[in-house]
C-alpha positions as CSV (number, residue, x, y, z in Angstrom):
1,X,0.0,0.0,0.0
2,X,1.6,3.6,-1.1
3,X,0.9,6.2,1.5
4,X,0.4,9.5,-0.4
5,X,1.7,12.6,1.7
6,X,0.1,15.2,0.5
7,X,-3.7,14.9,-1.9
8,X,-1.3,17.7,-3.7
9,X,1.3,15.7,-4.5
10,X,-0.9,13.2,-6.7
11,X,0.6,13.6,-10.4
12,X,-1.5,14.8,-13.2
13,X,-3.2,12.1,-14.7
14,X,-2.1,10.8,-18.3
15,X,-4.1,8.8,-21.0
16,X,-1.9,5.7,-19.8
17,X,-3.2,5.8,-16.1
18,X,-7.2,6.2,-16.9
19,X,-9.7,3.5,-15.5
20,X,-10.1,0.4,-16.3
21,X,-13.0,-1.7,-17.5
22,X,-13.8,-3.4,-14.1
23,X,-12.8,0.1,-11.6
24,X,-15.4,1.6,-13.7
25,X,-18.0,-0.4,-13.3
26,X,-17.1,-0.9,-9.4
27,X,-17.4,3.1,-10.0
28,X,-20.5,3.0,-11.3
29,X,-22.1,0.5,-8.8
30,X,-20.8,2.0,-5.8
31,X,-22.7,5.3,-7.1
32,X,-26.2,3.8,-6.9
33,X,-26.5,3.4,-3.4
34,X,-25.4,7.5,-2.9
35,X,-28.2,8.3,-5.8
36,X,-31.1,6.3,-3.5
37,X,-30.0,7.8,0.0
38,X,-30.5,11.4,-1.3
39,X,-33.8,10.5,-3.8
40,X,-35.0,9.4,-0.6
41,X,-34.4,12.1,1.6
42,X,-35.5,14.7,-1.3
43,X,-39.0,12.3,-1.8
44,X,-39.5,12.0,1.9
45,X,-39.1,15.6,2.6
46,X,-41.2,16.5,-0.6
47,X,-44.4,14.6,1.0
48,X,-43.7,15.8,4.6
49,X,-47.0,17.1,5.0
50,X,-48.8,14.6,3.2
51,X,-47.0,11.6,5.5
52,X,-48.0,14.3,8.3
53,X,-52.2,14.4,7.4
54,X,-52.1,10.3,7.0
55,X,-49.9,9.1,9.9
56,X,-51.2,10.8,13.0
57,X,-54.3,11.4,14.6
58,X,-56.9,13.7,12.8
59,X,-57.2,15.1,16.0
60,X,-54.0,16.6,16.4
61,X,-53.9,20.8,15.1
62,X,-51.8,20.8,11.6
63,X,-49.0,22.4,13.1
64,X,-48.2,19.7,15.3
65,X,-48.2,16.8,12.9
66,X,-45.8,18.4,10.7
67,X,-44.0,18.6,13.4
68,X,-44.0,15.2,14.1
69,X,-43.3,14.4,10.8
70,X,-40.5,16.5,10.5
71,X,-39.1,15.0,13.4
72,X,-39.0,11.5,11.7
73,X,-37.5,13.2,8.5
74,X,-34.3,14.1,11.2
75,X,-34.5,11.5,13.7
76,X,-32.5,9.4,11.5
77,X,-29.7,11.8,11.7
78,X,-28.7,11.5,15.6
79,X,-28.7,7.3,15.2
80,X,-25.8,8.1,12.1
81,X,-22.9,8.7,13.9
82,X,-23.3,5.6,16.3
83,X,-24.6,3.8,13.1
84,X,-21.4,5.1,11.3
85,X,-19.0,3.3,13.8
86,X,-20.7,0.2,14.0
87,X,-21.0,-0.9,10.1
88,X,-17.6,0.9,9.9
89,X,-16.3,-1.9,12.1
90,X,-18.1,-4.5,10.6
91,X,-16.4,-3.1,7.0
92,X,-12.8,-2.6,8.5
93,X,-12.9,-6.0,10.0
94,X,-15.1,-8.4,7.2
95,X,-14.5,-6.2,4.3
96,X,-16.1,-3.4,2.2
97,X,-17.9,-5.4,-0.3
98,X,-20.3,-7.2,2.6
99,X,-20.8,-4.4,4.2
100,X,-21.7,-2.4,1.2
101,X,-24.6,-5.0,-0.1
102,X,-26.4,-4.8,3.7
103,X,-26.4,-1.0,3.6
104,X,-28.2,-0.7,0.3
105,X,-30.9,-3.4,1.3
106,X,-30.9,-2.1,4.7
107,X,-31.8,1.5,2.6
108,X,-34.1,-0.3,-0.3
109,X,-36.6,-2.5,2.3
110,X,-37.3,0.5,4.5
111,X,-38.3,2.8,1.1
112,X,-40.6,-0.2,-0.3
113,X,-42.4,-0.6,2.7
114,X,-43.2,2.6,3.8
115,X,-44.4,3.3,0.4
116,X,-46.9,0.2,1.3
117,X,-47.5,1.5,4.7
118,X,-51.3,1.5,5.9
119,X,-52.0,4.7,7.0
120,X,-53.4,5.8,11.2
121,X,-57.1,5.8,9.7
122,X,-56.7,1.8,9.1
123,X,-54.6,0.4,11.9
124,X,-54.5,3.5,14.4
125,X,-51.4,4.0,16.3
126,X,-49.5,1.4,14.7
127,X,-49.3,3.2,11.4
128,X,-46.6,6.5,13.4
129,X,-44.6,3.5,15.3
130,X,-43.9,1.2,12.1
131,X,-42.9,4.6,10.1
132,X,-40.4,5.2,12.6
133,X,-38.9,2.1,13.1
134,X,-38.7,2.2,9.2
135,X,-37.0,5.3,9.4
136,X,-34.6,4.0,12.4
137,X,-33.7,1.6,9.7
138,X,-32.8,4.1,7.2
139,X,-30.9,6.0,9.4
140,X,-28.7,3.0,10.3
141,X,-28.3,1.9,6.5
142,X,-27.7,6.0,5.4
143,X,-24.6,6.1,7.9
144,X,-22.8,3.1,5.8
145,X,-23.7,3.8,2.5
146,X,-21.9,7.3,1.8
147,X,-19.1,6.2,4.0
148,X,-19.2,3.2,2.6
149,X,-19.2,4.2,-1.2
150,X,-16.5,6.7,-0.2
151,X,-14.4,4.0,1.1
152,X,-14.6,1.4,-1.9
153,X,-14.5,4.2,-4.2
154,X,-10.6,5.7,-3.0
155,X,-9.4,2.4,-2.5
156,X,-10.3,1.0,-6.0
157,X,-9.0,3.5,-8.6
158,X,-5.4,4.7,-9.1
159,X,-4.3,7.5,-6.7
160,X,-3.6,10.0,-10.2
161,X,-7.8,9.7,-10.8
162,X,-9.6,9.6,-7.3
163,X,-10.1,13.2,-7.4
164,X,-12.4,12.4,-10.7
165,X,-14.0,9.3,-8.8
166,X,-14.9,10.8,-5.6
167,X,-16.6,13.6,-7.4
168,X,-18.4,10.8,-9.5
169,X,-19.8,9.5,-5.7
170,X,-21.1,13.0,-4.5
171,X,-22.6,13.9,-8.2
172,X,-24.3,11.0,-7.9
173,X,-26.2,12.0,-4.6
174,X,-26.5,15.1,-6.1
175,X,-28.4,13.3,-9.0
176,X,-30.8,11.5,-6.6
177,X,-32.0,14.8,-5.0
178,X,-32.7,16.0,-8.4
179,X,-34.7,13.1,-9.4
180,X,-36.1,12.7,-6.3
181,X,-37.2,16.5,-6.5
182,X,-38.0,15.9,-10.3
183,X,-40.4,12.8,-9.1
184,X,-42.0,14.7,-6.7
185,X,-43.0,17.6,-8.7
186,X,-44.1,15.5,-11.8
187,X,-46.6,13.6,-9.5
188,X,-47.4,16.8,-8.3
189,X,-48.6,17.7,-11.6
190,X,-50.1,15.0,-13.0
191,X,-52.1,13.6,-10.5
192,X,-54.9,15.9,-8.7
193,X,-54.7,16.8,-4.8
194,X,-57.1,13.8,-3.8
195,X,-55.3,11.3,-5.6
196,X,-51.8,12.3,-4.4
197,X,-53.1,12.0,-0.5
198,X,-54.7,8.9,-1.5
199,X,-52.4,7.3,-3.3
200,X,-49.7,9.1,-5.6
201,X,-47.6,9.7,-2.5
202,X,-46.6,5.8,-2.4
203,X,-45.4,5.8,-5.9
204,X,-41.9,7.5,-5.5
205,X,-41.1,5.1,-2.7
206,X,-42.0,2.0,-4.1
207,X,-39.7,3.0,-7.2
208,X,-37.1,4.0,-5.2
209,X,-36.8,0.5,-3.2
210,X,-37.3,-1.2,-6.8
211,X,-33.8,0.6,-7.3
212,X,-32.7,-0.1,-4.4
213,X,-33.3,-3.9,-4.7
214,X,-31.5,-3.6,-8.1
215,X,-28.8,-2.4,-7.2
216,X,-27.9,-4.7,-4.6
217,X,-28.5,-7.2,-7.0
218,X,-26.0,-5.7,-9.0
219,X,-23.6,-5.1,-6.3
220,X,-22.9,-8.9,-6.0
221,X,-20.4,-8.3,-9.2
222,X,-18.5,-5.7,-6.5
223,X,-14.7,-7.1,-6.3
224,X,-13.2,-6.0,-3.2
225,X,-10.8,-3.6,-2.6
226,X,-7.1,-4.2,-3.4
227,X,-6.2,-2.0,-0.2
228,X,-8.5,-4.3,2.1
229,X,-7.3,-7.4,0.0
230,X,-3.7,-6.1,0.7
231,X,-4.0,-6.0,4.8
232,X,-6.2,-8.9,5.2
233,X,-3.3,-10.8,3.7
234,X,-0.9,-9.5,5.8
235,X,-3.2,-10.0,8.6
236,X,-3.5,-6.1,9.3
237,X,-7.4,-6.1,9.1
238,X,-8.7,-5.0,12.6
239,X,-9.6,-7.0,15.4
240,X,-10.2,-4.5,18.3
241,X,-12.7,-1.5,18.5
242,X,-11.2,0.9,16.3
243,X,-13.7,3.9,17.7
244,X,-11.2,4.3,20.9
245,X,-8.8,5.0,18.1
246,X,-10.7,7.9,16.6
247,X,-9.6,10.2,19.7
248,X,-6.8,8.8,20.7
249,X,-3.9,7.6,17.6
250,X,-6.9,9.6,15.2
251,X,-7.8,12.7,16.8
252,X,-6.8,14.9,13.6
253,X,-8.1,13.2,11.1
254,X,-11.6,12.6,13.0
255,X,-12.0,16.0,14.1
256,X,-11.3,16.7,9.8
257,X,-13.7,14.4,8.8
258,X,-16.7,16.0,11.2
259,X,-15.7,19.7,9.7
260,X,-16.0,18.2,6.2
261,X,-19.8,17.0,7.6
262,X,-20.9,20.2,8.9
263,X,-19.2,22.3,5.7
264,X,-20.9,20.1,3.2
265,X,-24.6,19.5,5.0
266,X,-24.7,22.6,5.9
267,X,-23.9,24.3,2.8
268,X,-26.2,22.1,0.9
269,X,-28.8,23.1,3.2
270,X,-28.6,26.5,3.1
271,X,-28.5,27.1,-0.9
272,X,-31.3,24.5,-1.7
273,X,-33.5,23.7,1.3
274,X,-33.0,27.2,3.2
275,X,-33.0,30.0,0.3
276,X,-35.6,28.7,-2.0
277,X,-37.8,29.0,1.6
278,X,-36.2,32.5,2.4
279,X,-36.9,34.0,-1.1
280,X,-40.9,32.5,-1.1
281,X,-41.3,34.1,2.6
282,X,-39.4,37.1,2.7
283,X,-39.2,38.3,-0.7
284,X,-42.4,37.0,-2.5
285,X,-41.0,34.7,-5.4
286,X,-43.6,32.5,-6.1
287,X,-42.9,28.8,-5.4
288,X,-42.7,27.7,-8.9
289,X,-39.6,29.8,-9.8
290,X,-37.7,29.0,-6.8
291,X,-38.7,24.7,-7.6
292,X,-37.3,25.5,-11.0
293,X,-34.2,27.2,-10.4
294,X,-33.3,25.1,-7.4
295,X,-33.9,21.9,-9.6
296,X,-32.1,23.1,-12.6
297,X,-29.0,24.0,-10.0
298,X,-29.3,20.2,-8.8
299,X,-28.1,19.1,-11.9
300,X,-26.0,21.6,-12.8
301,X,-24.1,21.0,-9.2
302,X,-24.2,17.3,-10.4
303,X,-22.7,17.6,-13.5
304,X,-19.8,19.9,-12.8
305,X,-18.6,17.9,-9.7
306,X,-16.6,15.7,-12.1
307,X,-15.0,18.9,-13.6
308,X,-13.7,20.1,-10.5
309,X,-12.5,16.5,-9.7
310,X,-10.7,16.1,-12.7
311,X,-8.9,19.5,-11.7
312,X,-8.2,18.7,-8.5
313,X,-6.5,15.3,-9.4
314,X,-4.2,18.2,-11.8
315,X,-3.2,20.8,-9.5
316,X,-4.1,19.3,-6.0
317,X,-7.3,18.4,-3.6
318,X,-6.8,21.4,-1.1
319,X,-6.5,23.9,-3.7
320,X,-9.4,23.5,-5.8
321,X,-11.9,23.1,-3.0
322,X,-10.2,26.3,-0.9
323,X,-10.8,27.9,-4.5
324,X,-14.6,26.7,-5.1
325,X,-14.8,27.9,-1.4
326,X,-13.5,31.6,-2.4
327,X,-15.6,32.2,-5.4
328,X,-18.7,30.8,-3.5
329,X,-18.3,33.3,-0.5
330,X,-17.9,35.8,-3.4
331,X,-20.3,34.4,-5.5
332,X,-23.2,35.5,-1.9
333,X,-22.3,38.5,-1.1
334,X,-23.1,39.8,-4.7
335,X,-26.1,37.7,-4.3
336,X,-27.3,39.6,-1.5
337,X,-25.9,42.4,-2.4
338,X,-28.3,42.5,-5.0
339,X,-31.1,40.5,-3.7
340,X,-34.0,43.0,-3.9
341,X,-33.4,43.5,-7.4
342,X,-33.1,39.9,-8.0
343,X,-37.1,38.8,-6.4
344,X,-38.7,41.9,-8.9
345,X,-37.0,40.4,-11.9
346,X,-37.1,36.3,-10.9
347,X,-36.2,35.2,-14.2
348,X,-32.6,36.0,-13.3
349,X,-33.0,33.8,-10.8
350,X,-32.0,30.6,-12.3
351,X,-28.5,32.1,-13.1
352,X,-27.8,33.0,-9.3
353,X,-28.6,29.4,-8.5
354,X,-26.6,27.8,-11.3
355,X,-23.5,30.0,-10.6
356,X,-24.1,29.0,-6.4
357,X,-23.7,25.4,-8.2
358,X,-20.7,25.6,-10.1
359,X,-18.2,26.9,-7.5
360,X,-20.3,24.5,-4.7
361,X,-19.9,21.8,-7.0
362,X,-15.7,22.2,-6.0
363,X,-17.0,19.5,-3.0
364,X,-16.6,16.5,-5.2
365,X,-12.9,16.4,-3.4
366,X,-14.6,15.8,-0.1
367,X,-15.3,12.0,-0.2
368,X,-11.5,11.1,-1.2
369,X,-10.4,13.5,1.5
370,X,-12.6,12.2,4.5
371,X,-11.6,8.7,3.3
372,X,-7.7,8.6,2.7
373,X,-6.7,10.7,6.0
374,X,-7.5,7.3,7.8
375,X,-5.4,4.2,7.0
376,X,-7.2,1.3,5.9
377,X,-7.8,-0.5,8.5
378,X,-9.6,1.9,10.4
379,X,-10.3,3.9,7.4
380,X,-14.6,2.8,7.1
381,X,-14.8,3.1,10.9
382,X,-13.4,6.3,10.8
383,X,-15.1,8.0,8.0
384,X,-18.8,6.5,9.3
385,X,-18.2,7.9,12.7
386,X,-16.6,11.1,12.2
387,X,-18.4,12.5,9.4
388,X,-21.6,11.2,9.9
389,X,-20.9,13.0,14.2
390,X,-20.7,16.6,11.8
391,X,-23.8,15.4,9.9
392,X,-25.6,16.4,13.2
393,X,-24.0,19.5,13.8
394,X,-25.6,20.6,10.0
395,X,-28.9,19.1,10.6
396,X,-29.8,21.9,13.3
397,X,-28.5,24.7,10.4
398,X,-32.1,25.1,9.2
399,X,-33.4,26.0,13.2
400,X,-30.1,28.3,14.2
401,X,-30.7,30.0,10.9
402,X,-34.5,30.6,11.4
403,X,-33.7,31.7,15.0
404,X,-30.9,34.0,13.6
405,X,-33.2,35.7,11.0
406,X,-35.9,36.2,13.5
407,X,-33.3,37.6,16.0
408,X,-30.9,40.0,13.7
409,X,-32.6,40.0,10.5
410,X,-32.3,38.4,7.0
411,X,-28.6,39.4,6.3
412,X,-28.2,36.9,9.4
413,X,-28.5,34.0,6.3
414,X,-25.2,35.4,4.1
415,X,-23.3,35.3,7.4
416,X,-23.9,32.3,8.3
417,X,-23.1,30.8,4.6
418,X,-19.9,33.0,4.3
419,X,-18.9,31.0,8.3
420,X,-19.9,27.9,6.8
421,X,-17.7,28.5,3.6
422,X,-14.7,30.2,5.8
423,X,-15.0,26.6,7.6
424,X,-14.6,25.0,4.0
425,X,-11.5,26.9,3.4
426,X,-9.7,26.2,7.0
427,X,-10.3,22.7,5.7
428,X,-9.2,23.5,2.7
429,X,-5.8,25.0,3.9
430,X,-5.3,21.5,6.8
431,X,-5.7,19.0,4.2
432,X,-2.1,21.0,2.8
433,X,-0.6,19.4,6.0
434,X,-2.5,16.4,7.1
435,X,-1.3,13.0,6.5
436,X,-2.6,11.1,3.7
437,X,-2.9,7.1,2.6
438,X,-4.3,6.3,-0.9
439,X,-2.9,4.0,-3.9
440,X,-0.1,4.6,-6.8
441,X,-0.6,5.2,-10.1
């Protein structure tokens, strides 16, 4: 196994070094699992209110059961970090490939059958309490899979190209939200109000754990990777309880890995789940514009992640994402700068977002740097814990950003983006020194 210094020091990549046949397709497979965990949480939050009216009590004022419902949509999030440790045991000790066909069944069963779910009008109480154990469920699988996928991904290709693969992994979650938002709104079309409470809700879960199945059908043709194949040979795999590690032998490197969680949820949250709300409320765009400019930025932020991949595999992994950090912070104060102009004339809209997306999209990087600061055999454990512990942290963005705009005023929102992106680029600038274990080539 090579240990890379320095992400920076990777060489440019040459015609002779791209991937082969079979790293592509483990590519490609490992990116499935990513695209369902974020269709899912773009489909589930989509129908929040819906799953609200049909899973609790009529009784209960509207307020509260969106509450509730809400609260399911996050409570998968505080189970991920403990999640994380666990199955990132299970993958540092028995290997990546076994661990990465439970997550994505563990992910697919859950979606089907909630889709199938009877609702609180047919079997009462039961119908809240079998969603949430469903969701429990999820939330254990969702700590693995991005970890996971992560994981296989930097240990599979070449060390010249996993700046191009790891942006591969996050595009493709970046795809699921788009198609999960694309679903969503489609259904919401086509099919009147009655019918979507009745029945139209089910439909983007039951395709989504079709998918799911798939894939893990698919995922038997996984090889494992040569880095696990390497210590297991040499007897290196771990045997102990590798979380003690994280702050003891691995304090850097974990405490990395949960910046890298709240920079990247955080940041997502704020320019597609946070803004699109702040510009309908605040500034009067109608809903319609906002749907279509944040959807149109989904795929834009998808598609360019593999651009800024490919450069940072060129001129190095801290650079590129302290430079997409830059030109984002840059790219929100002219936003808001120039935000009351922007809600008269909304069709300018679209171009804000897209431009948000191709300086955010720089965070393709972020899945090969979370993964190779760890060595292998602690490297799944490691990620799954640590990143998923920062996944919290962003989760409660939405609430200290509501609370800030009620207390200080909208202008509250660009200061928190421009901390969050100051955050990316003190990451940026550690990964320069941090210690770093990937493959040759």
């Amino acid at each position: 196994m090579t240990e890379i210094a320095n992400p920076s020091s990777i060489p440019a990549p040459t015609p002779s070094l791209g991937l082969t046949g079979a790293q592509k397709r483990n590519l490609g497979l490992a990116s499935l699992g990513s695209l369902l965990e974020f269709y899912e949480f773009m489909v589930f939050g989509f129908f929040t209110l819906v799953i609200g009216n049909l899973f609790f009590p009529p009784t209960l004022p509207e307020g509260v059961k969106v509450f509730q419902a809400f609260a399911l949509y996050s409570l998968g999030f505080l189970l991920r970090p403990v999640s994380g440790a666990i199955l990132g045991y299970l993958g540092d000790r028995y290997g990546r490939k076994k661990l990465f066909l439970i997550t994505v069944i563990l992910m697919a069963v859950p979606t089907m059958l909630i889709g199938l779910l009877p609702t609180y009008a047919t079997i009462g109480i039961a119908a809240p309490v079998l969603l949430l154990i469903l969701r429990l469920i999820q939330g254990v699988a969702l700590a693995g899979e991005f970890a996971g996928a992560s994981v296989f991904m930097t240990e599979h290709v070449p060390g010249s190209r996993v700046g191009f693969a790891s942006s591969i992994i996050l595009g493709a979650s970046y795809i699921g939200f788009f198609l999960g938002a694309g679903t969503g709104a489609l259904l919401a079309y086509v099919l009147a109000p009655g019918q979507m409470e009745a029945w139209g809700w089910r439909i983007p879960f039951v395709l989504g754990g079709l998918f799911g199945l798939t894939s893990a059908y698919l995922r038997r043709r996984l090889d494992e990777t040569p880095m696990f194949l390497e210590i297991k040979q040499a007897k290196m795999e771990q045997t102990g309880v590798p979380i003690r590690e994280m702050f003891t032998r691995y304090a850097g490197p974990t405490i990395f890995d949960i910046g890298f969680g709240v920079y990247l949820g955080t940041m997502i949250i704020i320019l597609y789940f946070y803004m699109p709300t702040l510009l309908q409320t605040q500034f009067g765009v109608d809903r319609a514009t906002t749907f279509n400019a944040n959807a149109a930025a989904l795929l834009v932020l998808a598609l360019m992640c593999p651009v800024w991949g490919k450069l940072a595999d060129r001129f190095g992994f801290g650079p590129i994402l302290g430079i997409g950090c830059l030109l984002l912070a840059a790219d929100l104060i002219a936003f808001f700068a120039n935000i009351d102009q922007i809600s008269r004339d909304p069709g300018s809209l679209i171009w804000w977002w897209i431009s948000f997306s191709l300086f955010m999209s720089s965070a393709g990087v972020i899945p090969a740097l979370c993964a190779l600061v760890f060595p292998t055999q602690v490297r799944f454990t490691g990620f799954g814990f640590a990143y998923n512990l920062g996944s919290i942290f962003a989760a409660f963005a939405p609430t200290m950003i509501a609370w800030l705009v009620l207390s200080f005023g909208k202008s509250s929102v660009l200061y928190y983006a421009l901390a969050t992106c100051a955050l990316g680029l003190a990451l940026a600038s550690w990964s320069l020194t941090l210690r770093f274990y990937g493959r040759e080539g």
